[in-house]
mmCIF entry with sequence, helices, sheets and N, C-alpha, C, O atoms, coordinates in Angstrom:
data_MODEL
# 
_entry.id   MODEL 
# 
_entity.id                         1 
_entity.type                       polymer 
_entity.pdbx_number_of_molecules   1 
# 
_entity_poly.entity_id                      1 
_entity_poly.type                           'polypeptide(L)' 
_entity_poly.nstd_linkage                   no 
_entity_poly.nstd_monomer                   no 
_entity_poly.pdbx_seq_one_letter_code       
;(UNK)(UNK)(UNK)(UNK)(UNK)(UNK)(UNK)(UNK)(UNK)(UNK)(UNK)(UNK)(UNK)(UNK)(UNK)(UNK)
(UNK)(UNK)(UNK)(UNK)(UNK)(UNK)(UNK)(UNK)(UNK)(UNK)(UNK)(UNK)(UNK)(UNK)(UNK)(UNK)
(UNK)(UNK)(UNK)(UNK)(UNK)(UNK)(UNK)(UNK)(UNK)(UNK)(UNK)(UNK)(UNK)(UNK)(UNK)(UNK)
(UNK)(UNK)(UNK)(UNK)(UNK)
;
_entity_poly.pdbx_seq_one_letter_code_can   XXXXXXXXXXXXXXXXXXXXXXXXXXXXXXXXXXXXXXXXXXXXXXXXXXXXX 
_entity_poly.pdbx_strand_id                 A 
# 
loop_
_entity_poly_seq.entity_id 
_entity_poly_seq.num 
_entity_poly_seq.mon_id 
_entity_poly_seq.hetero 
1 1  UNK n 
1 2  UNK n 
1 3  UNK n 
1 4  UNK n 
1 5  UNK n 
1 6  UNK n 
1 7  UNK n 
1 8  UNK n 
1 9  UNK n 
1 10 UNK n 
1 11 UNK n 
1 12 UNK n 
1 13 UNK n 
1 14 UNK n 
1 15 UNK n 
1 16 UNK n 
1 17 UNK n 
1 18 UNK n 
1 19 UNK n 
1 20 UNK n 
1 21 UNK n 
1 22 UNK n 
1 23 UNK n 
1 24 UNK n 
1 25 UNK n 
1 26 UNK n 
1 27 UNK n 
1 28 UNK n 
1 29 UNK n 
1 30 UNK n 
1 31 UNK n 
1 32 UNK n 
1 33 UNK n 
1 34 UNK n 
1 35 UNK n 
1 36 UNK n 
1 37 UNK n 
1 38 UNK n 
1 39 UNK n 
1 40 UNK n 
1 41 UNK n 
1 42 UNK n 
1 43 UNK n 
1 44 UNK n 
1 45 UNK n 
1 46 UNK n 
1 47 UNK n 
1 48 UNK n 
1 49 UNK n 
1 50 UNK n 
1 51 UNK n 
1 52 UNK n 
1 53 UNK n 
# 
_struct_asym.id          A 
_struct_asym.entity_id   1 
# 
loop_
_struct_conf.conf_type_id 
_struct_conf.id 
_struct_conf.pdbx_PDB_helix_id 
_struct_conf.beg_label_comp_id 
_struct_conf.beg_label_asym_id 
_struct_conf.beg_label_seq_id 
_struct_conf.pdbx_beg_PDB_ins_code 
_struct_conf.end_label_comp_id 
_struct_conf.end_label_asym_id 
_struct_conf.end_label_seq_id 
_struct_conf.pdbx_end_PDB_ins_code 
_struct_conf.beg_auth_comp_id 
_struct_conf.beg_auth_asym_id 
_struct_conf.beg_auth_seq_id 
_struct_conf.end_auth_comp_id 
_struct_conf.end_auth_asym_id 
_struct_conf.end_auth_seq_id 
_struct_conf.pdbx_PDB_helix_class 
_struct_conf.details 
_struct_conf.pdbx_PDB_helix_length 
HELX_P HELX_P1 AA1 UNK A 2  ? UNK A 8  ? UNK A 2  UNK A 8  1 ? 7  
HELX_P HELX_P2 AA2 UNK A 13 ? UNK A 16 ? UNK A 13 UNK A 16 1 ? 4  
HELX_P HELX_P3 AA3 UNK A 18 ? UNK A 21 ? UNK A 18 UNK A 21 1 ? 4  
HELX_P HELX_P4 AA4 UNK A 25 ? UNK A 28 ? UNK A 25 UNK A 28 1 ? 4  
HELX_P HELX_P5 AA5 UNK A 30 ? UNK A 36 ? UNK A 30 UNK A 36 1 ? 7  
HELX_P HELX_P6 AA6 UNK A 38 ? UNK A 52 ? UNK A 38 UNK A 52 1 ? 15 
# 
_struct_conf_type.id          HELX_P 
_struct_conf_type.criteria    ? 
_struct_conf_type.reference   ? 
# 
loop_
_atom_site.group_PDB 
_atom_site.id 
_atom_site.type_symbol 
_atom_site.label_atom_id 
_atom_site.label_alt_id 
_atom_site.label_comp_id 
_atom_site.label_asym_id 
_atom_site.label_entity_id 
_atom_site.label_seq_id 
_atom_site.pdbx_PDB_ins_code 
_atom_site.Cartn_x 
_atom_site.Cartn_y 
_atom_site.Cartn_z 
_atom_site.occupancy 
_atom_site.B_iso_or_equiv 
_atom_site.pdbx_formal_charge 
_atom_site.auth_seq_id 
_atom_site.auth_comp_id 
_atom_site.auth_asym_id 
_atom_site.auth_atom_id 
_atom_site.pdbx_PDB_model_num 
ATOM 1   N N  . UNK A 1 1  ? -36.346 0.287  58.729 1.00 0.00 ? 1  UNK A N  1 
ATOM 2   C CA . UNK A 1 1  ? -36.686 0.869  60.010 1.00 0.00 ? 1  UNK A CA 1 
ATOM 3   C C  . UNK A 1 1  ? -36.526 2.384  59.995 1.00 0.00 ? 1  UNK A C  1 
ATOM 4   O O  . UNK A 1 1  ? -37.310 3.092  60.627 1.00 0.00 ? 1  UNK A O  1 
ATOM 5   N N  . UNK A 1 2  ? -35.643 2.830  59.370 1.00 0.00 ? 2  UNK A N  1 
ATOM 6   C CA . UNK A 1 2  ? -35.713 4.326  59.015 1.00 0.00 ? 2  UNK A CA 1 
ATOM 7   C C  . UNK A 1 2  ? -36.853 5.249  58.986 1.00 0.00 ? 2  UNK A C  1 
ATOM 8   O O  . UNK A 1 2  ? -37.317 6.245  59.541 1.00 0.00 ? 2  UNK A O  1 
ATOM 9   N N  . UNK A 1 3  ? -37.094 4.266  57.902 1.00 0.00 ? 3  UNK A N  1 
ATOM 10  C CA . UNK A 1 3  ? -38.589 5.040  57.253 1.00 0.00 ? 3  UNK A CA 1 
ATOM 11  C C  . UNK A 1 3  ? -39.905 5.135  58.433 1.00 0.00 ? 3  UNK A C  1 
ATOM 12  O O  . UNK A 1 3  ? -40.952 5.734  58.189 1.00 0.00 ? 3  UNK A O  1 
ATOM 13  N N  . UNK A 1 4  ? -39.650 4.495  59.606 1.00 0.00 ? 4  UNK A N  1 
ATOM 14  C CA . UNK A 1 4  ? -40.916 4.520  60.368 1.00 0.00 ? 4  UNK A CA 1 
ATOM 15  C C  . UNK A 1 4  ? -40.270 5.886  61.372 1.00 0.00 ? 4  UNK A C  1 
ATOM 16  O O  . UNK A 1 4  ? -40.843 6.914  61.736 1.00 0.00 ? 4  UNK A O  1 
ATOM 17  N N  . UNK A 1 5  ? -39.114 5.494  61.579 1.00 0.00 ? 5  UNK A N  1 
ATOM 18  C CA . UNK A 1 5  ? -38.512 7.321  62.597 1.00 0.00 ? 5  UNK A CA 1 
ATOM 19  C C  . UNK A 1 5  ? -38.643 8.025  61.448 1.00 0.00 ? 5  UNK A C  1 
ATOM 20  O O  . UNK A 1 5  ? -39.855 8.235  61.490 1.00 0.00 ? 5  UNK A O  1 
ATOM 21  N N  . UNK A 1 6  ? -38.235 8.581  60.370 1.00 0.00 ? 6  UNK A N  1 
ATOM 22  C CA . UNK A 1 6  ? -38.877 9.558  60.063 1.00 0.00 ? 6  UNK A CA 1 
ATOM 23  C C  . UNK A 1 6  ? -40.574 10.053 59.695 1.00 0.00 ? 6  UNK A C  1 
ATOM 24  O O  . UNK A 1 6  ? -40.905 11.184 59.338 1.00 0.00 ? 6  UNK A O  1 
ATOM 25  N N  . UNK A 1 7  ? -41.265 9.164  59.847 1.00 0.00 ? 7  UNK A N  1 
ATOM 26  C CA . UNK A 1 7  ? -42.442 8.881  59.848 1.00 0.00 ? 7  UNK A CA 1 
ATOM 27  C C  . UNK A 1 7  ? -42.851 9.378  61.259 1.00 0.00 ? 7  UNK A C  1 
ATOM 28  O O  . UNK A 1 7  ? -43.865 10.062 61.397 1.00 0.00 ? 7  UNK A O  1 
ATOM 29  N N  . UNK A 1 8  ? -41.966 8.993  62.432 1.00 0.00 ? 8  UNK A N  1 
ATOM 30  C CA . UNK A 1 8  ? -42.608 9.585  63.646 1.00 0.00 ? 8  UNK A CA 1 
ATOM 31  C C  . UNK A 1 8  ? -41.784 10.669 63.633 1.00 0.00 ? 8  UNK A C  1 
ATOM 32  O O  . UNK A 1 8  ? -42.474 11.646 63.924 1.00 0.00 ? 8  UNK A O  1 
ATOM 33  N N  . UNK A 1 9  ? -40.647 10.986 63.439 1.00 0.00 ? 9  UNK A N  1 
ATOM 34  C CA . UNK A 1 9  ? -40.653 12.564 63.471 1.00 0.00 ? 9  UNK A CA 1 
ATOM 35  C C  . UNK A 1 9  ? -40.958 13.494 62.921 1.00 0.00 ? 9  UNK A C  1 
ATOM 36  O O  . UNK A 1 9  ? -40.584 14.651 63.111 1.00 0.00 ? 9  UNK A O  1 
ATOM 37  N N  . UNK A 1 10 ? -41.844 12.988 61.995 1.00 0.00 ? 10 UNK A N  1 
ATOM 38  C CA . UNK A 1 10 ? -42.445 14.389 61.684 1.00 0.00 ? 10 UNK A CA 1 
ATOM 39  C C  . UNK A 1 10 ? -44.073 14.123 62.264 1.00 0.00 ? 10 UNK A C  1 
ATOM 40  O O  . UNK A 1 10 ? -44.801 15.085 62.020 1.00 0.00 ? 10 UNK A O  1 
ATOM 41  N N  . UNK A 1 11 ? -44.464 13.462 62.682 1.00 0.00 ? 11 UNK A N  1 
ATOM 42  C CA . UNK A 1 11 ? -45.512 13.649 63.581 1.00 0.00 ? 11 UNK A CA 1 
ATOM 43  C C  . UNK A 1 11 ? -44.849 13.591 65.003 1.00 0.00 ? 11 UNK A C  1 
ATOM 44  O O  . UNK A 1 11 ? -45.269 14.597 65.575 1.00 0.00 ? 11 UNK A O  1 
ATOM 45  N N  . UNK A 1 12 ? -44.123 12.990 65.746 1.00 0.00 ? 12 UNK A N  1 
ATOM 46  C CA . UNK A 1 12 ? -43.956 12.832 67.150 1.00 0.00 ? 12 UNK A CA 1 
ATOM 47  C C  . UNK A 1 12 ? -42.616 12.919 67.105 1.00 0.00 ? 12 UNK A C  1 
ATOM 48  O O  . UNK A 1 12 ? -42.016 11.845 67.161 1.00 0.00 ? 12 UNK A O  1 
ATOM 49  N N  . UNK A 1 13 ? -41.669 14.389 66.977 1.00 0.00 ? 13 UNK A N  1 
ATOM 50  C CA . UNK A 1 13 ? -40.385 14.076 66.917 1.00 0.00 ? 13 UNK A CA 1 
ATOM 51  C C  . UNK A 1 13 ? -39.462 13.693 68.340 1.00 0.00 ? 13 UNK A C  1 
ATOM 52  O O  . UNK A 1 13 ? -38.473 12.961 68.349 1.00 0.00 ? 13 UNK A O  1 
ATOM 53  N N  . UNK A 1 14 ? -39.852 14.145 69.109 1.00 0.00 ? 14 UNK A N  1 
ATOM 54  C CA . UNK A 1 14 ? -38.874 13.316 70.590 1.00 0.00 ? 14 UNK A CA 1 
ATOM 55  C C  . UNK A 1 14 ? -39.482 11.946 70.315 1.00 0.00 ? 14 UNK A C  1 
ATOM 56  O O  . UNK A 1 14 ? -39.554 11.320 71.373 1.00 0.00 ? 14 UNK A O  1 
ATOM 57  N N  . UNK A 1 15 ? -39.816 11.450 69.566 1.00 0.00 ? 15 UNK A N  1 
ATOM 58  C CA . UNK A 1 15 ? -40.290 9.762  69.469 1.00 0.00 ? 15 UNK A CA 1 
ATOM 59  C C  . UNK A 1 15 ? -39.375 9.148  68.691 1.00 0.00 ? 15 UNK A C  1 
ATOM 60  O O  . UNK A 1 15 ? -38.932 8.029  68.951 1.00 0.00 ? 15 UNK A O  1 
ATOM 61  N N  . UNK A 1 16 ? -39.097 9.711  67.875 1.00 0.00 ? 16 UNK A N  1 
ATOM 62  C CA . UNK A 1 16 ? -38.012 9.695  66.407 1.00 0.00 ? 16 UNK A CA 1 
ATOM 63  C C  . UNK A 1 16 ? -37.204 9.031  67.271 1.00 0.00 ? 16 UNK A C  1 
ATOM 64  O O  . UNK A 1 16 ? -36.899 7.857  67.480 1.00 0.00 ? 16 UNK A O  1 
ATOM 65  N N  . UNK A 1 17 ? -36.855 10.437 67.857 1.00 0.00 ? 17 UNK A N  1 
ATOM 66  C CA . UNK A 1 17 ? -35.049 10.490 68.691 1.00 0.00 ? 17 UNK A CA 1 
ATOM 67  C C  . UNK A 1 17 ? -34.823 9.475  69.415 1.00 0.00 ? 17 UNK A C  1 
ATOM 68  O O  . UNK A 1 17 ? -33.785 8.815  69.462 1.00 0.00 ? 17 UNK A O  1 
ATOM 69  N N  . UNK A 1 18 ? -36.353 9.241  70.337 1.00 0.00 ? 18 UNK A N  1 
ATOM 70  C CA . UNK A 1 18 ? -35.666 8.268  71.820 1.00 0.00 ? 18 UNK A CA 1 
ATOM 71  C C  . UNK A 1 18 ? -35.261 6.872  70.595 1.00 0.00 ? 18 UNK A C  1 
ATOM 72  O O  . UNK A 1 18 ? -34.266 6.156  70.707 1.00 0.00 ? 18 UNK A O  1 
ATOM 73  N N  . UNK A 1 19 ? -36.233 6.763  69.555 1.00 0.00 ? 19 UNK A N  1 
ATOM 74  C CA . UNK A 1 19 ? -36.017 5.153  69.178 1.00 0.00 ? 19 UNK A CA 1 
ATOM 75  C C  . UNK A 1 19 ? -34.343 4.994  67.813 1.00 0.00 ? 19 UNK A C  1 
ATOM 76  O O  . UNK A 1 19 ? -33.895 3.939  67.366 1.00 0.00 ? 19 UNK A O  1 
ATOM 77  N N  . UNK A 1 20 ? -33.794 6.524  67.494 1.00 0.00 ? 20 UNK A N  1 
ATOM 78  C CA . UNK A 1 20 ? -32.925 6.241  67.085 1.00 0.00 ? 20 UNK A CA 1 
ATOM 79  C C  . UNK A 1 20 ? -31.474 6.077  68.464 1.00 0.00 ? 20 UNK A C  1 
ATOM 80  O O  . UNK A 1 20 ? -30.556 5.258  68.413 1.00 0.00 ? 20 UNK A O  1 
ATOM 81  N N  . UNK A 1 21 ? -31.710 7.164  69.608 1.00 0.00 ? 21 UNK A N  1 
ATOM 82  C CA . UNK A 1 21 ? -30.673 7.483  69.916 1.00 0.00 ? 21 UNK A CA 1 
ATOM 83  C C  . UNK A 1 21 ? -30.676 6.658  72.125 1.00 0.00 ? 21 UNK A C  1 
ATOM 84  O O  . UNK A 1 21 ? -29.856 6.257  72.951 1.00 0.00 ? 21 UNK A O  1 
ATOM 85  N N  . UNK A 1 22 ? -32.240 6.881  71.999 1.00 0.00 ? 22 UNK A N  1 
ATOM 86  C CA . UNK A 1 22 ? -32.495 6.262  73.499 1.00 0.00 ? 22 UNK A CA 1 
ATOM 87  C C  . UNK A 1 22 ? -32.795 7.601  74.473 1.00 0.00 ? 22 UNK A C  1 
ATOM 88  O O  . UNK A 1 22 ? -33.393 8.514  73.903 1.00 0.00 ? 22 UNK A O  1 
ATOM 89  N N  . UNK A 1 23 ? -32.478 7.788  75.734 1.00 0.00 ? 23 UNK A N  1 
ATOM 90  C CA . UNK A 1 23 ? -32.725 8.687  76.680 1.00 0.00 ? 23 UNK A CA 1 
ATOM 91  C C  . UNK A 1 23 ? -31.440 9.407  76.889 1.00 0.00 ? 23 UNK A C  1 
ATOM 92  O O  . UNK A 1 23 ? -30.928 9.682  77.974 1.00 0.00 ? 23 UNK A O  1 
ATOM 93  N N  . UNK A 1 24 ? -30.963 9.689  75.626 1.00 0.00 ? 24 UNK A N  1 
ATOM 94  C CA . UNK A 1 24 ? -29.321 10.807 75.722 1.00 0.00 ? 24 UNK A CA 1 
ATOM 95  C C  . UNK A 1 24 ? -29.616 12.307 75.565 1.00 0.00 ? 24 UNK A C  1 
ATOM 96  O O  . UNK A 1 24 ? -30.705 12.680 75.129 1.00 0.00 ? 24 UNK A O  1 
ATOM 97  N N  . UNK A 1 25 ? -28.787 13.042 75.868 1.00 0.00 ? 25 UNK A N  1 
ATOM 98  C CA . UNK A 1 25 ? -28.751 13.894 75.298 1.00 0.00 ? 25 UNK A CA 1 
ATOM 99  C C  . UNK A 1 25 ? -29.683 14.773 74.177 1.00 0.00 ? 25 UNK A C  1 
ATOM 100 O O  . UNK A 1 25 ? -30.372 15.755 74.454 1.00 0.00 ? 25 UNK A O  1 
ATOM 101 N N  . UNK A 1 26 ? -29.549 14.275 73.105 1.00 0.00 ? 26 UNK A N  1 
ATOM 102 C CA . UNK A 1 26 ? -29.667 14.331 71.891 1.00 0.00 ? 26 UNK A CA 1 
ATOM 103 C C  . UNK A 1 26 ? -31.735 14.193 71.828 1.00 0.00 ? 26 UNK A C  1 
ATOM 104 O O  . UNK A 1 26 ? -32.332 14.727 70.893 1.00 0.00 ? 26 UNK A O  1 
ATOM 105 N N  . UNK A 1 27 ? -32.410 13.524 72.801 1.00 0.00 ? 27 UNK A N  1 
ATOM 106 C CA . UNK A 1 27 ? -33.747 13.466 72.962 1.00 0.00 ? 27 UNK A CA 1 
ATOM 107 C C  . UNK A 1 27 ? -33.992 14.685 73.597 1.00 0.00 ? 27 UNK A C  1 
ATOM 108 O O  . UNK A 1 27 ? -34.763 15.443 73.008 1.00 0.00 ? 27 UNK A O  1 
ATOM 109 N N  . UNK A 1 28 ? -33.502 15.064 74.696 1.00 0.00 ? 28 UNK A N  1 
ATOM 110 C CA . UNK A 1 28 ? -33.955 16.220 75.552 1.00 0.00 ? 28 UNK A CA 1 
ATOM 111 C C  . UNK A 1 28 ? -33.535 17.364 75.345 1.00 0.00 ? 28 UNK A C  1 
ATOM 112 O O  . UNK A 1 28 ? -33.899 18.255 76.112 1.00 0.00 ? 28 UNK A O  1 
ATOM 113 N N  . UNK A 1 29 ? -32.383 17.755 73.919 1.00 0.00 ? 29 UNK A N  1 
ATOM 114 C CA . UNK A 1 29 ? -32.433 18.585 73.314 1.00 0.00 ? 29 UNK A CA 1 
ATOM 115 C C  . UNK A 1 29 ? -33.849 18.869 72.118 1.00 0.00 ? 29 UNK A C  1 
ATOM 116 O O  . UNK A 1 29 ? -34.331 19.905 71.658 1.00 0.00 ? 29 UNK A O  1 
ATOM 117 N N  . UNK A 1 30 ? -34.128 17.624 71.957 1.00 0.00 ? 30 UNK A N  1 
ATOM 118 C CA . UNK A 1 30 ? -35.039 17.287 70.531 1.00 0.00 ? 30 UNK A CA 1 
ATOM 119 C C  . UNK A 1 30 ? -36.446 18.069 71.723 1.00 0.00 ? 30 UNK A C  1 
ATOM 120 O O  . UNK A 1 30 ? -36.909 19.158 71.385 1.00 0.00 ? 30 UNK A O  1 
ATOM 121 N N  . UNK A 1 31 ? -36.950 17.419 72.965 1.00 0.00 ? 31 UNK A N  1 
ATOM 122 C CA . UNK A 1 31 ? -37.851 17.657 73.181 1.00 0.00 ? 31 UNK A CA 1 
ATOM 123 C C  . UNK A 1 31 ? -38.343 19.386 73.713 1.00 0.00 ? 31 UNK A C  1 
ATOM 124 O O  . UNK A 1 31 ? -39.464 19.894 73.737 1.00 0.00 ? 31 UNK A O  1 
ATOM 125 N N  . UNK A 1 32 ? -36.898 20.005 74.122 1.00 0.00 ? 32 UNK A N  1 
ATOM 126 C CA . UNK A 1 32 ? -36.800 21.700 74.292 1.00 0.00 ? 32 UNK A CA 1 
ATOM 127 C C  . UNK A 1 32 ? -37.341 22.039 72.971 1.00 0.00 ? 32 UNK A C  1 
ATOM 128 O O  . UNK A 1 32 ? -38.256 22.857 72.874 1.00 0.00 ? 32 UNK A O  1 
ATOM 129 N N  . UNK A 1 33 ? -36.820 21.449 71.930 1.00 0.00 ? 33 UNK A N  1 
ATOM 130 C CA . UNK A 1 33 ? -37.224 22.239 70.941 1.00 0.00 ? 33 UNK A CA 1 
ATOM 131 C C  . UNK A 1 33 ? -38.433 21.833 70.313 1.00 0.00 ? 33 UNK A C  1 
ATOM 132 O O  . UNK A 1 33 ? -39.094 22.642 69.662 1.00 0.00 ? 33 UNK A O  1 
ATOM 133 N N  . UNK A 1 34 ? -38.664 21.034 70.407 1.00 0.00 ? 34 UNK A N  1 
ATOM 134 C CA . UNK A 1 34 ? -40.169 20.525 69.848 1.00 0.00 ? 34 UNK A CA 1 
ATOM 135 C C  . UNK A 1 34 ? -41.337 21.156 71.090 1.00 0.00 ? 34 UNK A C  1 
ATOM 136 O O  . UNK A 1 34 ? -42.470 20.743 70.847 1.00 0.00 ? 34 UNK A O  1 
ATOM 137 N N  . UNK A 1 35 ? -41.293 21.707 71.855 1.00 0.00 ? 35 UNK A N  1 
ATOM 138 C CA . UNK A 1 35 ? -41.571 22.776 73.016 1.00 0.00 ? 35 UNK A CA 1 
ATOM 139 C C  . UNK A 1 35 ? -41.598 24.208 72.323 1.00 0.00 ? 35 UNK A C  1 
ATOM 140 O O  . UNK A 1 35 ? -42.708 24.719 72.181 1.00 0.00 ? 35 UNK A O  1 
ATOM 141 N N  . UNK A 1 36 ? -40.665 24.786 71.953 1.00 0.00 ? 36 UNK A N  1 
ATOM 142 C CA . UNK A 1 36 ? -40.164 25.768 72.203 1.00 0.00 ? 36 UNK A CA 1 
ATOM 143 C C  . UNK A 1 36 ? -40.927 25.994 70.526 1.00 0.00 ? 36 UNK A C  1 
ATOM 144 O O  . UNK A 1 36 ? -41.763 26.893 70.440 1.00 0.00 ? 36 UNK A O  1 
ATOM 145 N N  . UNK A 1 37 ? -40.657 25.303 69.471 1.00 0.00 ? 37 UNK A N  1 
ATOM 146 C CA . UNK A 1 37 ? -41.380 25.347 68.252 1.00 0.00 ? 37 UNK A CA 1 
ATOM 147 C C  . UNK A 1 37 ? -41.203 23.932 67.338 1.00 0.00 ? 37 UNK A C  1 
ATOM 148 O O  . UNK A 1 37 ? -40.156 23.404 66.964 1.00 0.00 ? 37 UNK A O  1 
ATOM 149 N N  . UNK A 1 38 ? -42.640 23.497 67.107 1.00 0.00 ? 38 UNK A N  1 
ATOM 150 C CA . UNK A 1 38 ? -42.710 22.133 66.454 1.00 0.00 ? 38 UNK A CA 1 
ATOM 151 C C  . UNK A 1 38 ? -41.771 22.288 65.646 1.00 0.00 ? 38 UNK A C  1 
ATOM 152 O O  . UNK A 1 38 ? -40.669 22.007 66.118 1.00 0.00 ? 38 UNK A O  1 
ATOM 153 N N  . UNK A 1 39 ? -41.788 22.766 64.183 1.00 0.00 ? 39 UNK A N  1 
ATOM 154 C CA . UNK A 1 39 ? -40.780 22.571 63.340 1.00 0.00 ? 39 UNK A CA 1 
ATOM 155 C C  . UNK A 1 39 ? -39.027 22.865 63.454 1.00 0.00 ? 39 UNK A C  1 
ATOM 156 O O  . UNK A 1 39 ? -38.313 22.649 62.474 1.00 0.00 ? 39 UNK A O  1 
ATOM 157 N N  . UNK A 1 40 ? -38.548 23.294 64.547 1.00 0.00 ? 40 UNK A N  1 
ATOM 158 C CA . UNK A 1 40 ? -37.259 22.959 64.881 1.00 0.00 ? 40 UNK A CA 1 
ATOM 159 C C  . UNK A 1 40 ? -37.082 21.546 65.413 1.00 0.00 ? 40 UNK A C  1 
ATOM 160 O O  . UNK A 1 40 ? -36.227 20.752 65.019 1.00 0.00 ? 40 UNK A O  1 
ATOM 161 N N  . UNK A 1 41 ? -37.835 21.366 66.194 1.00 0.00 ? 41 UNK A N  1 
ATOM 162 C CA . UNK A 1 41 ? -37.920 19.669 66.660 1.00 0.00 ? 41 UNK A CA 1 
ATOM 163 C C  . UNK A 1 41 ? -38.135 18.554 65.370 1.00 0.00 ? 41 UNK A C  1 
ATOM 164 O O  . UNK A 1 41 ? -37.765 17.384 65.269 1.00 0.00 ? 41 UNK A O  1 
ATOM 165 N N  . UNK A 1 42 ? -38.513 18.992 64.904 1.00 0.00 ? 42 UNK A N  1 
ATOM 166 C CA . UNK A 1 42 ? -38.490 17.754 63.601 1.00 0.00 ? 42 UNK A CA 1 
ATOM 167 C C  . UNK A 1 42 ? -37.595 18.095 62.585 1.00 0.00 ? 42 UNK A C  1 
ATOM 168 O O  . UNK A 1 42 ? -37.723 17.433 61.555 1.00 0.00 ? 42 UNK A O  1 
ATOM 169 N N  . UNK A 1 43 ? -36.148 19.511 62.602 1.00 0.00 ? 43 UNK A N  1 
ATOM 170 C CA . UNK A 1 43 ? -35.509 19.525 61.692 1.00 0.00 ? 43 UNK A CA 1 
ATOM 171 C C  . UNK A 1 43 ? -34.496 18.863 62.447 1.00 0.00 ? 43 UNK A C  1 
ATOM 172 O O  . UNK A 1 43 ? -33.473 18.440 61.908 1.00 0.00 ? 43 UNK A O  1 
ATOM 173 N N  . UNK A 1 44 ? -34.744 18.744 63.757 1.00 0.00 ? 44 UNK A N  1 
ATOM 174 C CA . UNK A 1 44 ? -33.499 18.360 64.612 1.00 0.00 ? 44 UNK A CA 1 
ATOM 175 C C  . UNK A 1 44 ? -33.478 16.602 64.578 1.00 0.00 ? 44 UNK A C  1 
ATOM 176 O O  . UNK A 1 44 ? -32.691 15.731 64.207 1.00 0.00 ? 44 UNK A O  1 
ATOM 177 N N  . UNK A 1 45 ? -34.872 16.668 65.214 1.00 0.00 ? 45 UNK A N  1 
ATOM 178 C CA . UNK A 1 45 ? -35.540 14.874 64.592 1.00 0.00 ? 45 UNK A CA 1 
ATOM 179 C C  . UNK A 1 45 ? -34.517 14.098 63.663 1.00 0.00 ? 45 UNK A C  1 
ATOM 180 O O  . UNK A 1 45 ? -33.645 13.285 63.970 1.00 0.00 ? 45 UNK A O  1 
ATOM 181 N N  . UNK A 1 46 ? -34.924 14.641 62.337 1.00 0.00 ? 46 UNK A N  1 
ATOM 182 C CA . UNK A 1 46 ? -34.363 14.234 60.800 1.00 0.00 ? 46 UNK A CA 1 
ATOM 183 C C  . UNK A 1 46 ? -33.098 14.173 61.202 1.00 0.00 ? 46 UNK A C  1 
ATOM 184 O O  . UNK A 1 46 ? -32.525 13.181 61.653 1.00 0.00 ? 46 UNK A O  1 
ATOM 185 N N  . UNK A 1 47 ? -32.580 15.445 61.006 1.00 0.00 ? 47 UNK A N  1 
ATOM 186 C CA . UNK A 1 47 ? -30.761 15.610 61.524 1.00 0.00 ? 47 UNK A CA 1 
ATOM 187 C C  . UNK A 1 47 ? -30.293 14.201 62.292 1.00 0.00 ? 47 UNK A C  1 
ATOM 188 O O  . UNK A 1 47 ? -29.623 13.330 61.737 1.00 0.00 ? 47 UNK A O  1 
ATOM 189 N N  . UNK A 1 48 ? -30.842 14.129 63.883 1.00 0.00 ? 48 UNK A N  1 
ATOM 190 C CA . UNK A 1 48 ? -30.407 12.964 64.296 1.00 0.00 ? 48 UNK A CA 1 
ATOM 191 C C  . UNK A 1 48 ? -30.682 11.472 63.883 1.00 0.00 ? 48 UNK A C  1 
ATOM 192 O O  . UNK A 1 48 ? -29.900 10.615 64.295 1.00 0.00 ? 48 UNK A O  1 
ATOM 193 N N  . UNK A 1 49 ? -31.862 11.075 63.007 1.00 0.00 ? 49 UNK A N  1 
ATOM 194 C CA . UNK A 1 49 ? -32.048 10.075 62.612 1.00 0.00 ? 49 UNK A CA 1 
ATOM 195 C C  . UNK A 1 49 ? -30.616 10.074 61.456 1.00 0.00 ? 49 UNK A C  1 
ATOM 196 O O  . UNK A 1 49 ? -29.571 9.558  61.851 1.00 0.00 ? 49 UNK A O  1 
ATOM 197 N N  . UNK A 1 50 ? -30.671 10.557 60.343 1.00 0.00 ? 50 UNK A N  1 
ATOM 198 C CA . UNK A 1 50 ? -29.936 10.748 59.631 1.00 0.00 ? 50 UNK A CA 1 
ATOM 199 C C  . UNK A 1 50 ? -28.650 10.521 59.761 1.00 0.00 ? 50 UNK A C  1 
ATOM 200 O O  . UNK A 1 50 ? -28.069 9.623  59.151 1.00 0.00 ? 50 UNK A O  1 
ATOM 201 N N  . UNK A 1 51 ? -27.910 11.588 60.841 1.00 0.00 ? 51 UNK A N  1 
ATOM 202 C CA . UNK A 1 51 ? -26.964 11.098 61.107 1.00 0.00 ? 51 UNK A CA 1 
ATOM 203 C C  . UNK A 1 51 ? -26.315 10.121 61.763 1.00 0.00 ? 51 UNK A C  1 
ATOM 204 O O  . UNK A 1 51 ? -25.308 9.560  61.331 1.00 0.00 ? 51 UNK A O  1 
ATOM 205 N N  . UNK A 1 52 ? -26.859 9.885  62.815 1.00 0.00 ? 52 UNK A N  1 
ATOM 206 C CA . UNK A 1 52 ? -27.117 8.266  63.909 1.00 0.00 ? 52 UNK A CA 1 
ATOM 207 C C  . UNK A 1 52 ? -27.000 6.910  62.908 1.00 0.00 ? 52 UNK A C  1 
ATOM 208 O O  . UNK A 1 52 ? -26.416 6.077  63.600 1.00 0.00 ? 52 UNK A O  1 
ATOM 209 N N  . UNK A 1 53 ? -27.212 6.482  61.953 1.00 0.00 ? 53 UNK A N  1 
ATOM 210 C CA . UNK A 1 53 ? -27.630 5.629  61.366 1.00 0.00 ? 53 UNK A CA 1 
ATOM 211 C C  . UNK A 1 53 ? -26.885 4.228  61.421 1.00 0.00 ? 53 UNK A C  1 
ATOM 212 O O  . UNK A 1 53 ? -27.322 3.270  60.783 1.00 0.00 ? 53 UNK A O  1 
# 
C-alpha cells in the first residue's frame, strides 16, 4: 500500500497525506504547501508517508 501513496504524492500530494494520516494536521500543512509550491508538497508528502508508517 505504500507504493500507491507515494505514487499519489508525487502526482496528488494532499492525497498521499489524507490516505496515510486522514484530515489532521499534517494534510493541511501538506496542502499550504502544495499551494504555495508543488515540489515542497510532495517533499513533505514523502516525509509523512515515510514516517507515519
Amino acid at each position: 500500500m505504500d507504493i500507491i501513496r507515494i505514487i499519489l504524492a508525487l502526482l496528488l500530494p494532499p492525497v498521499g497525506v489524507f490516505l496515510q494520516v486522514g484530515f489532521g494536521a499534517q494534510f493541511w500543512i501538506n496542502v499550504i504547501l502544495t499551494i504555495l509550491g508543488y515540489i515542497p508538497g510532495i517533499i513533505h508528502a514523502l516525509y509523512v508517508i515515510v514516517k507515519y508508517r
